[in-house]
C-alpha positions in Angstrom: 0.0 0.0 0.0 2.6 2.6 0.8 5.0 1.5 -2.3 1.9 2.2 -4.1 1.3 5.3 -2.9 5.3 5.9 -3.0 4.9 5.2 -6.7 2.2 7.8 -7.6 4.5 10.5 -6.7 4.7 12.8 -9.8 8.8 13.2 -10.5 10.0 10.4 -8.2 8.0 7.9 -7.8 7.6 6.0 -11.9 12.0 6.3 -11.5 11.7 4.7 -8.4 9.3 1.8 -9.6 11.1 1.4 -12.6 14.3 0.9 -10.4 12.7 -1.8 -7.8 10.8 -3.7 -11.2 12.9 -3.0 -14.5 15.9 -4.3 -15.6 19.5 -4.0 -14.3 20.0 -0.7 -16.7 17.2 0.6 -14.9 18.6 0.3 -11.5 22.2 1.5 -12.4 20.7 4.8 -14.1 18.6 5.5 -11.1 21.3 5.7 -8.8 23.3 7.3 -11.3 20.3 10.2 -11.4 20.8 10.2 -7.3 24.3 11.1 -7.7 24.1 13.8 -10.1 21.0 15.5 -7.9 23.1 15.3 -5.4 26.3 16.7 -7.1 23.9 19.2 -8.4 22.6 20.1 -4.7 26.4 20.7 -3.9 26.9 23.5 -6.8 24.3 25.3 -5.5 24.4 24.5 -1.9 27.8 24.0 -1.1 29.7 22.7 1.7 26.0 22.2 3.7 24.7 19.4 0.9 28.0 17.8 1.4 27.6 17.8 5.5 23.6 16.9 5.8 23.6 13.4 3.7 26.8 12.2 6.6 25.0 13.4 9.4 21.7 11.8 8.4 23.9 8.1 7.8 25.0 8.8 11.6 22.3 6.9 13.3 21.7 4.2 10.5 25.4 3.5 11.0 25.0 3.4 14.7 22.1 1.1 14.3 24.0 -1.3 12.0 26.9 -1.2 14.7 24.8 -2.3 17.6 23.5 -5.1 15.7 26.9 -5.9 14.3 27.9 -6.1 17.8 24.9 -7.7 19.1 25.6 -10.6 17.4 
């Protein structure tokens, strides 16, 4: 239900469904597109789209390290 809705978003969501059900081109061009927004967000934004995207992967990473160590 929420892919679905997910997938009716109007610029992101037919490149994200194409990326979860297409072919491996598919997949490889999406996160190509990811990069370039991103390197796009960095000529505009500067050093601050460089900072955000490391301190949003803190907690995941601090996630994955408590279950690496969890066992």
């Amino acid at each position: 239900m929420i892919a679905r809705m997910i997938y009716r978003l109007p610029l992101f969501g037919w490149m994200l469904k194409e990326a979860v059900v297409g072919p491996t081109t598919a997949k490889v061009l999406f996160v190509l597109n990811l990069l370039l927004v991103w390197l796009l967000a960095i000529l505009a934004f500067g050093y601050p789209a460089i900072i955000l995207p490391a301190l949003a992967a803190v907690p995941t990473m601090f996630v994955i390290l408590i279950l690496i160590t969890k066992g």
